[in-house]
N, C-alpha and C positions, 0 to 999 in steps of 0.2 A: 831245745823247744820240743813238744809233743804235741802232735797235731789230731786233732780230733774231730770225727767228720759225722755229718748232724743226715736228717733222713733227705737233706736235700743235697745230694752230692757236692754241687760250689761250695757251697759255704761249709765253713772250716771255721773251728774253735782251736785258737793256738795258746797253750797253756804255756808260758816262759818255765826257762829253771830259775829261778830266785836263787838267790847266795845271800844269808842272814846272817845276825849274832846280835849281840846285847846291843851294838853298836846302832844296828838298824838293818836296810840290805841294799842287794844292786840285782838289777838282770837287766837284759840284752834289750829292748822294746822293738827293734825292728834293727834286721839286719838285711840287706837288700838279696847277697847269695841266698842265704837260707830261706828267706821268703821266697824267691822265685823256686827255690825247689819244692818246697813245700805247695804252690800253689800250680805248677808246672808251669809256666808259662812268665816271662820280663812283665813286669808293673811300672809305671811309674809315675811315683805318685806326684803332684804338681801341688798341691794342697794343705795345708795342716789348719784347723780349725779346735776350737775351745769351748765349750758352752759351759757354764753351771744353772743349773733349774732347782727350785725350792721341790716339797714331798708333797705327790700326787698331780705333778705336770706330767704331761702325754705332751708330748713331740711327735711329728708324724702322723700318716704314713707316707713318706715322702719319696720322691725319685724326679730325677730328670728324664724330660720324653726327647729330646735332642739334648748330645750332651752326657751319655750317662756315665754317673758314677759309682766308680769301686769305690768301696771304703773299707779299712782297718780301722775300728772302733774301738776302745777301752775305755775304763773311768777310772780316774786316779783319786777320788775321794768320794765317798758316801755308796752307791749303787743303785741298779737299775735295773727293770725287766726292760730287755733290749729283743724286738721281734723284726723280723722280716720275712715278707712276701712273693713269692717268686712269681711275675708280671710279665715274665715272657711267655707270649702267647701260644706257642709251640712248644713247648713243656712238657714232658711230663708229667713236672710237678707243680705246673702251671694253679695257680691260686693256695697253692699250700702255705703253711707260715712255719716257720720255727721259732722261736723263743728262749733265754736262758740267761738268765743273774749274771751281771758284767760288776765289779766293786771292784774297790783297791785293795779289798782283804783279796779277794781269789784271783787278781792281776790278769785275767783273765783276758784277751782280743778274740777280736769276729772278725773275719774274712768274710766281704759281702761284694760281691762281683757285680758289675754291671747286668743290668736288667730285673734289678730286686726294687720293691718297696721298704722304706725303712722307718721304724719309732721305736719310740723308748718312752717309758713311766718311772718317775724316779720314788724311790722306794723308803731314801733314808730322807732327815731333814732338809739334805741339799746332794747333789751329784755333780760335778765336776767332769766332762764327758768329752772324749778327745778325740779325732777324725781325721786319717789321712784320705785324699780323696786324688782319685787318679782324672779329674777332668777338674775345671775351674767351676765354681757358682753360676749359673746365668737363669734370674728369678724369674726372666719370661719365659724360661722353657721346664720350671720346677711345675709338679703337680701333687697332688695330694688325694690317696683314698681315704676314706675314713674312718677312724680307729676302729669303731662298732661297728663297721658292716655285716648284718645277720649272715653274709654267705659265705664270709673269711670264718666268725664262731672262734676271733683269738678269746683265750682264757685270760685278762690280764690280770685278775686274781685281787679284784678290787672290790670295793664292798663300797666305796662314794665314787660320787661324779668327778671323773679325773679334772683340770684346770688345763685347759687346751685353747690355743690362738683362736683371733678368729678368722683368720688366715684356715685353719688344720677345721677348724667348727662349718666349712663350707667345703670339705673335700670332699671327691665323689666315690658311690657306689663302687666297687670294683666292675659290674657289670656297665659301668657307664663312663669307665677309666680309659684314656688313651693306652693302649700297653704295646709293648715290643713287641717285634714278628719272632 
């Protein structure tokens, strides 16, 4: 696996080796040593989750404010511009976002450590979007910024009104977001 580190130090783009041929292919999707090395530190993840969304759903920006969740993200069919926000208040890189095309062509996973905010916009007809998550769900302690907030200025590279919950349709400001110490 090759790990590849984005302008927010956590988070990590882990690119597999794939093994192909006519036949089809295989690679590794998560192996527990190599992931603890690669991120330094034991994970463990208690979680696996599924989603598929049709083209032009926004999911997010999500996070838990008790409770928070790691997650190893991937999509195994179609694709997605998959962003996160770093919400710890003490940051450095406190309110910055990263962003980058997660598909089942580029097999691509996101390392997204506790205290980020997370969405995704799905890109093809449908996306298939997969989740290990190092804490369990608990929906009274989930919160939500909201995709457009003028002071995040994410690029989601969309030209229609994405189709967003109305759960994700009532999140807040980042300025008015509970966030991590």
């Amino acid at each position: 696996m090759k790990v590849i580190k984005t302008k927010i130090p956590d988070l990590l783009i882990i690119e597999p080796k794939v093994f192909g041929d006519d036949r089809g292919f295989f690679f590794e999707s998560f192996n527990r040593l190599r992931f603890t090395e690669m991120v330094g530190r034991e994970v463990d993840f208690v979680q696996d989750n599924h989603s598929r969304s049709a083209k032009n759903v926004l999911r997010g920006l999500h996070y838990q404010i008790q409770h928070p969740q790691g997650k190893l993200v991937r999509v195994t069919q179609g694709a997605v511009l998959d962003v996160v926000v770093d919400i710890r208040k003490n940051s450095p890189t406190y309110g910055q976002n990263v962003s980058l095309e997660l598909s089942a062509e580029n097999k691509r996973m996101f390392w997204i450590p506790e205290g980020f905010a997370h969405g995704f916009l799905v890109l093809t007809e449908s996306a298939d979007f997969l989740y290990k998550t190092t804490d369990y769900w608990f929906p009274e302690h989930e919160r939500c910024i909201r995709w457009d907030d003028s002071t995040l200025a994410i690029d989601w590279g969309i030209q229609v009104i994405p189709i967003v919950s109305a759960k994700d349709a009532q999140g807040k400001a980042l300025s008015d977001a509970e966030m991590f110490k």
